[in-house]
C-alpha positions as CSV (number, residue, x, y, z in Angstrom):
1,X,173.3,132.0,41.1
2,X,170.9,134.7,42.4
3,X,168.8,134.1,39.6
4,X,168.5,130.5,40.1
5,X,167.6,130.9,43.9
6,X,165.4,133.4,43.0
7,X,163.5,131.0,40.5
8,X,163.3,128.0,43.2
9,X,161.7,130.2,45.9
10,X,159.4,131.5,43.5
11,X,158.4,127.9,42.4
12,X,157.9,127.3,46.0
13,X,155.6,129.5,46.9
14,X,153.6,129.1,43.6
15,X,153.4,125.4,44.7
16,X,152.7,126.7,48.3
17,X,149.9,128.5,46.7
18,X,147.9,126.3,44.9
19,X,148.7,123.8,46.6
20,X,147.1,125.0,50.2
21,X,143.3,125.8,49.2
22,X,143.7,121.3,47.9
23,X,144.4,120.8,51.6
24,X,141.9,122.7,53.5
25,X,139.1,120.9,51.3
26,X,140.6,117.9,52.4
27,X,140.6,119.3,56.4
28,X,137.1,120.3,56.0
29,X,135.3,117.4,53.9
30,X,136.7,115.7,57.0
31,X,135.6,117.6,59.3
32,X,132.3,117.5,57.5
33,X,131.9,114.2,57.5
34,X,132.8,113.3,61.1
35,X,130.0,116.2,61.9
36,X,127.5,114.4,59.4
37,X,128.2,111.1,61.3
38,X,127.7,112.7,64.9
39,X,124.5,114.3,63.4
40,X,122.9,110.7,62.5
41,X,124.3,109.3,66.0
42,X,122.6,112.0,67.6
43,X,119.3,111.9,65.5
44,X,119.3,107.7,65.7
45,X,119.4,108.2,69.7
46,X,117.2,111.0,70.0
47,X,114.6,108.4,67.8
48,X,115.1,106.0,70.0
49,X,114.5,108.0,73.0
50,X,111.2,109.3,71.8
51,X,110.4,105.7,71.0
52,X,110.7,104.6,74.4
53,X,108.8,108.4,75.8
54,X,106.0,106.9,73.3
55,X,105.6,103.6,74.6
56,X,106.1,104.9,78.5
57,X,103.0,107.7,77.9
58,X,101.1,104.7,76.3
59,X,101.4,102.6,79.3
60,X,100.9,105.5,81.8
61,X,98.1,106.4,79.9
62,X,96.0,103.3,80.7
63,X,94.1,103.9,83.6
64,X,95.5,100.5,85.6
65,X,99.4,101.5,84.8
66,X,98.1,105.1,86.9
67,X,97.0,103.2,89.4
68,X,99.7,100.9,89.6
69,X,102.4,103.7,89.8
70,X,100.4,105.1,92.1
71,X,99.9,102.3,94.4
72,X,103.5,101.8,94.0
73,X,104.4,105.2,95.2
74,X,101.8,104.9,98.1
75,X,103.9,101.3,98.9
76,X,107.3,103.1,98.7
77,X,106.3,105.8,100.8
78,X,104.5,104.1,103.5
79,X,107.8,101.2,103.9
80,X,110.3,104.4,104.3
81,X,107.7,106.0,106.7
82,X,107.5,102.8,109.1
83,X,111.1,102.7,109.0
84,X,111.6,105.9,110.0
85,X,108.9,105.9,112.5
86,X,110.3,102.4,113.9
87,X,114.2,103.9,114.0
88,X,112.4,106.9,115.7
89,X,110.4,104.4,118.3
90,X,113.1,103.1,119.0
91,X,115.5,106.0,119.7
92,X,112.7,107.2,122.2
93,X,113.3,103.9,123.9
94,X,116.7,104.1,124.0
95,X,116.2,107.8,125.3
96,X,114.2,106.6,127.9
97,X,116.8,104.1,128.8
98,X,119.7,106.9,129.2
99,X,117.1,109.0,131.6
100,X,117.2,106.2,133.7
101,X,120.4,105.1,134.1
102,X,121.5,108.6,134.0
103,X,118.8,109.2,137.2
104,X,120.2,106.4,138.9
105,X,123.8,107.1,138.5
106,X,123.8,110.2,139.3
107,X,122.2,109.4,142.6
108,X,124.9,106.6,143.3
109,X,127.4,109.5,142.8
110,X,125.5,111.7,144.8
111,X,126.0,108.9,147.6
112,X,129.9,108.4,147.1
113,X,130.0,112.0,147.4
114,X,128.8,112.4,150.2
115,X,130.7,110.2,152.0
116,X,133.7,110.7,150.4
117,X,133.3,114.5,151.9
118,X,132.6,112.7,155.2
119,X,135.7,111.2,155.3
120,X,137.7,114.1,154.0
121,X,136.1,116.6,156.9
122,X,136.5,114.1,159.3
123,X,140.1,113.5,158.8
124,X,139.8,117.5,158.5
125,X,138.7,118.2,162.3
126,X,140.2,115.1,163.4
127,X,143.9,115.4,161.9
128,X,146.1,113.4,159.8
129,X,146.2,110.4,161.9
130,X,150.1,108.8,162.7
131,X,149.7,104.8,161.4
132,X,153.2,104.6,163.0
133,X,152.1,105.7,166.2
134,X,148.9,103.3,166.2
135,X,150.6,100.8,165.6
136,X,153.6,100.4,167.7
137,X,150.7,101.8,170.8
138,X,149.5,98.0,170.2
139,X,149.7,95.7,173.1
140,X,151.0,93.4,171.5
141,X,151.7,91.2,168.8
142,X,148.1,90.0,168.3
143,X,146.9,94.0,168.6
144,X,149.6,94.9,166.0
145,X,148.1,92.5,163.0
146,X,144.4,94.1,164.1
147,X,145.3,97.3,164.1
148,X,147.5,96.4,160.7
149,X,144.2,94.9,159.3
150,X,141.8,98.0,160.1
151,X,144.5,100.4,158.2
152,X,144.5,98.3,155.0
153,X,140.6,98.0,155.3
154,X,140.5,102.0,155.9
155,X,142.6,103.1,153.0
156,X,141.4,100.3,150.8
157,X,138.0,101.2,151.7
158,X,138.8,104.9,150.8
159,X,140.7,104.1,148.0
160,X,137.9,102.2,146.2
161,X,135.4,104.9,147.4
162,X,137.0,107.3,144.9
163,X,137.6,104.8,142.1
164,X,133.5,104.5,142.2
165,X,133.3,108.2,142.8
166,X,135.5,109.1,139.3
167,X,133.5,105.6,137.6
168,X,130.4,106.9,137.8
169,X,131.4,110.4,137.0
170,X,132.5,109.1,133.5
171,X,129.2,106.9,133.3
172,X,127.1,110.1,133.9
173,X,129.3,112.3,131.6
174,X,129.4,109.6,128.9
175,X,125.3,108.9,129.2
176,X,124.5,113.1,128.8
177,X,126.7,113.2,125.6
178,X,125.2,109.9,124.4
179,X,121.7,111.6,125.1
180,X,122.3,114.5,123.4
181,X,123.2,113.0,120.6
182,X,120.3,110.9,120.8
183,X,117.8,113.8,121.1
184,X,119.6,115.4,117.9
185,X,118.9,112.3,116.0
186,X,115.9,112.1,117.0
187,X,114.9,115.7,116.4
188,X,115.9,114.6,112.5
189,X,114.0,111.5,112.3
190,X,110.6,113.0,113.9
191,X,111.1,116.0,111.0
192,X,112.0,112.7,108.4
193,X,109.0,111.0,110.3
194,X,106.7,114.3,109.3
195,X,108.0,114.8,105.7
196,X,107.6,111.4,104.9
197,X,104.2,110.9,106.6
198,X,103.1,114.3,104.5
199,X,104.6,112.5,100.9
200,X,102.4,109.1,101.8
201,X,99.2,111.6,102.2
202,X,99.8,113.5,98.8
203,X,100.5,110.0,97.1
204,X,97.2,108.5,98.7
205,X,95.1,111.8,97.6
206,X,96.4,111.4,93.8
207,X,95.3,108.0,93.7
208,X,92.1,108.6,95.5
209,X,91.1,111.5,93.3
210,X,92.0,109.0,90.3
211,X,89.8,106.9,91.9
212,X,87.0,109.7,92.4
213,X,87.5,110.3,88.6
214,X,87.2,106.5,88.0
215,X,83.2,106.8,89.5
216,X,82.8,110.1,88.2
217,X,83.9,110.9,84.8
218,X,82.0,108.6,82.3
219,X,84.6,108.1,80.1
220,X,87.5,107.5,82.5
221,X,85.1,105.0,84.0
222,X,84.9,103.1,80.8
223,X,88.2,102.9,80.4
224,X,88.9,101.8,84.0
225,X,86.2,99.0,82.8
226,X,87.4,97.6,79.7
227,X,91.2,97.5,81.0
228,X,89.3,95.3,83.7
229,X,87.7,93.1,81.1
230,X,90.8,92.8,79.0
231,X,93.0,92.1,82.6
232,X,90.5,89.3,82.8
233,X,90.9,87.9,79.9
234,X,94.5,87.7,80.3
235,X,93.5,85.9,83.8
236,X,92.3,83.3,81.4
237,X,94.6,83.4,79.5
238,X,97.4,82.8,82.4
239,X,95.7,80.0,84.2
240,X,95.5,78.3,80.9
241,X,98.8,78.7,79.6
242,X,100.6,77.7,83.3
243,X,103.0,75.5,83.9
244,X,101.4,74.5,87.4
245,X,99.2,72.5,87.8
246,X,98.0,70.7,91.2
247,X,97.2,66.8,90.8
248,X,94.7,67.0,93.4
249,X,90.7,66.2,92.0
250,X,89.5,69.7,92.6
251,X,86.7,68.7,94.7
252,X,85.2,72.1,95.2
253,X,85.4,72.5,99.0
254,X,86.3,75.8,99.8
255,X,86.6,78.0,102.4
256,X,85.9,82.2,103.0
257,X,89.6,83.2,102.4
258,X,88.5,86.7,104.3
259,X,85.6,86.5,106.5
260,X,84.0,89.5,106.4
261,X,80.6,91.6,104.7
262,X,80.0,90.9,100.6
263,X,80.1,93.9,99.2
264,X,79.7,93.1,95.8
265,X,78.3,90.2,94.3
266,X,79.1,87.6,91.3
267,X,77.5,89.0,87.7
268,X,76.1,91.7,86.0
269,X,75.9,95.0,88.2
270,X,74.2,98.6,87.2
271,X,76.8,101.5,87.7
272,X,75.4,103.7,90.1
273,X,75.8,106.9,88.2
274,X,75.5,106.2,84.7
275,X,73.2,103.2,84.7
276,X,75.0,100.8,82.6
277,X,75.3,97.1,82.8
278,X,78.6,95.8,83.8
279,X,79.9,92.2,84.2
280,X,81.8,91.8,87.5
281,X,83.7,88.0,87.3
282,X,84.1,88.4,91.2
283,X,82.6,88.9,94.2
284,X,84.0,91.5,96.8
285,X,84.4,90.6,100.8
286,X,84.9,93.8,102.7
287,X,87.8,93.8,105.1
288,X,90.6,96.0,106.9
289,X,94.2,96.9,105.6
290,X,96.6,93.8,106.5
291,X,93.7,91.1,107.3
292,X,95.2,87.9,106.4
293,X,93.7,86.3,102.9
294,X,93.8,82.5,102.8
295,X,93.9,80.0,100.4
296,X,90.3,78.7,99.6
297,X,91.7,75.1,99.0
298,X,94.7,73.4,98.8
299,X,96.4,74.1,95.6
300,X,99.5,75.1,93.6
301,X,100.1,79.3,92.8
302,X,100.2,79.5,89.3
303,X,100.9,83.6,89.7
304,X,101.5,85.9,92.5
305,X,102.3,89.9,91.1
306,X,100.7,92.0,89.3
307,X,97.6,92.3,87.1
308,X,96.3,95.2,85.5
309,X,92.9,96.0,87.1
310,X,93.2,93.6,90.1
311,X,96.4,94.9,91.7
312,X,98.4,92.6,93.7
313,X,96.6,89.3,92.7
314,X,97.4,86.1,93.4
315,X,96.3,82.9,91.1
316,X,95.8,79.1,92.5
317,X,95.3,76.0,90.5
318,X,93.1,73.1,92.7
319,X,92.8,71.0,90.4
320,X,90.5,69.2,88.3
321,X,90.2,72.8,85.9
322,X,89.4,74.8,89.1
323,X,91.1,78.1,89.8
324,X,90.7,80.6,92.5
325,X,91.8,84.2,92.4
326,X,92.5,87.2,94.9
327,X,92.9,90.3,94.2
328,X,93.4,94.4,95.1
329,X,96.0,92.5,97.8
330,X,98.5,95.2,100.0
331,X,101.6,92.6,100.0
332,X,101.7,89.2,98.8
333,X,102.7,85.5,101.2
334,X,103.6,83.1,98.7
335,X,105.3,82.5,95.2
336,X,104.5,80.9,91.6
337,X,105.1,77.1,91.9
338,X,104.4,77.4,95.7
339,X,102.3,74.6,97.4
340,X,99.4,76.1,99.7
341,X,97.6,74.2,101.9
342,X,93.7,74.9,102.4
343,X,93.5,78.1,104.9
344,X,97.4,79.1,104.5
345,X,98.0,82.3,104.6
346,X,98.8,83.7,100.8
347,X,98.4,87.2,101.0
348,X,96.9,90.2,103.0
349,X,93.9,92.8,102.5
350,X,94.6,95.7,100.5
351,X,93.4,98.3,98.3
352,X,95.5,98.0,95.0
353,X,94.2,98.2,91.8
354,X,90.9,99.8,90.7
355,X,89.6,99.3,93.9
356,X,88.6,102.5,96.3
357,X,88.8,100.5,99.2
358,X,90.5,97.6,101.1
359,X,88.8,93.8,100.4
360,X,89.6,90.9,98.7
361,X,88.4,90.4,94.9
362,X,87.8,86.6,94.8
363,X,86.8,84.5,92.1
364,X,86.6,81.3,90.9
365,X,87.2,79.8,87.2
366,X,86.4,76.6,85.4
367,X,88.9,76.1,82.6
368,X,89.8,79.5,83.1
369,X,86.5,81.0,82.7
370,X,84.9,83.1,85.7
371,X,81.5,81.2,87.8
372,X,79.8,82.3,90.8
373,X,82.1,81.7,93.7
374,X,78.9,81.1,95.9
375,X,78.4,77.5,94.4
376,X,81.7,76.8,95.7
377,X,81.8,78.0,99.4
């Protein structure tokens, strides 16, 4: 019987035995496998990734896609810094408020004060006076109601002399704690007001020393050019393939949509520095930050955004295979498939783009192709 328990146990741990080293290889081609399908997860989205870092350095490495970032960040940081500098205004204001009222309270209470001590040291020197006395020393019947009268009046008088008293002690207690408050907040904002204001010059020096490089280094300069020829060929390319399209007969009357000095003409222009021809499909009219741009004629928008090279731009069909342009815009007024009328505000002067100051790029384009805008205005 031993011997026969002996033998089973025996049998069992030989099985045991050979039996175990079958089952890890099992556990670990697995675990193996789960690994090796992790690993190709994590290779497939690390490809991926450095597809998309590819593409994004391709596009930030365009001159115009620099600028627009830029200009972008410039934008950003100058909206938060008018916000914060109008909270800020307007915080002063309601400072300034407080001050006042707080002045002019604390004179009323001054007032009450002072005569609600008067009456106190008068009933002080003069002793508590006996109403019971007073009035049953009337004369009679008549005298008694008087005399009744003048008491109500007296205590009623006093009575609301120190409800204004304590009133006006809350106001002025409740406008210094409102004040304070105030001042902290507006301690933050003026240092958010700084910070912020020191971020929009930093983001306006990267751009203008992108700019500076634009003029100065030859071949960043002929980069920033040929992005500018290829953006307007893609003008050409949107006004012909728009949806939009204005029934009017495109008569050609059009007005300045900025008045102002042209500082660069329609055509061929030599680069200042390097001598080379250039083809400029535009002319440029100087202006100031914000001026209003109108629409040269009445007309449908056909595209408002933006366009590599041009900024903000905005894109109007008249008619008849006429198109006007505007670009390097700060903000823009209207919307694709937007009617304008002739002189409507559509956008306002700006600096965006490969510009390297504020004006308004503005052409004009038969069948999509750039002419002088001169034979038009």
């Amino acid at each position: 019987m031993r011997m026969g328990k002996t033998r089973a146990i025996a049998a069992a741990l030989a099985l045991t035995l050979f039996a175990t080293p079958a089952s890890f290889a099992l556990a670990d081609d697995a675990e193996t496998q789960e690994l090796e399908t992790q690993l190709e997860d994590l290779q497939k989205k690390a490809e991926e990734q450095q597809r998309k870092t590819d593409k994004l350095d391709e596009r930030i490495g365009t001159v115009s896609e620099q600028l627009r970032v830029l200009s972008e960040d410039v934008k950003e940081a100058e909206t938060e810094y008018r916000e914060i500098a109008g909270e800020l205004q307007a915080t002063e204001m309601r400072i300034e408020e407080n001050e006042e009222l707080l002045a002019e309270t604390e004179a009323k209470l001054s007032d009450k004060v002072a005569q609600l001590r008067g009456r106190i040291r008068n009933i002080y020197m003069h002793g508590q006076v006996n109403y019971i006395d007073v009035l049953f020393g009337a004369k009679d019947f008549s005298d008694f109601l008087t005399r009744m009268d003048l008491f109500k009046r007296v205590i009623a008088s006093d009575t609301e002399l120190v409800r204004e008293v304590q009133a006006e002690k809350r106001v002025v207690e409740e406008t210094r704690a409102a004040l304070e408050k105030q001042r902290a907040y507006e301690a933050r904002l003026a240092k958010a007001a700084e910070e912020k204001h020191e971020e929009l010059l930093d983001r306006q020096a990267d751009k203008n020393r992108l700019l500076a490089k634009m003029e100065s280094d030859r071949e960043v300069s002929q980069q920033a050019y040929e992005e500018l020829i290829a953006a307007s060929a893609e003008v050409e390319r949107l006004i012909r393939a728009s949806r939009y399209q204005y029934p009017g007969g495109g008569t050609g009357a059009m007005i300045w949509p900025l008045v102002g000095e042209i500082t660069s003409e329609y055509g061929w222009r030599i680069h200042p520095i390097y001598g080379t021809s250039r083809y400029h499909s535009g002319m440029d009219i100087g202006g100031d930050y914000g001026d209003p741009i109108l629409a040269a004629a009445a007309g449908v928008v056909t595209y408002s955004g933006w366009i590599s090279g041009y900024g903000y731009a905005v894109i109007i069909d008249h008619g008849g295979g006429i198109s006007t342009l505007y670009g390097h815009n700060e903000a823009l007024a209207v919307s694709e498939g937007q009617t304008v009328a002739q002189g409507q505000i559509i956008a306002y002067c700006g600096s965006t783009g490969n510009s390297t100051g504020p004006h308004c790029h503005f052409e004009v384009r038969e069948g999509g192709e750039p002419v002088d805008p001169m034979g038009y205005l």
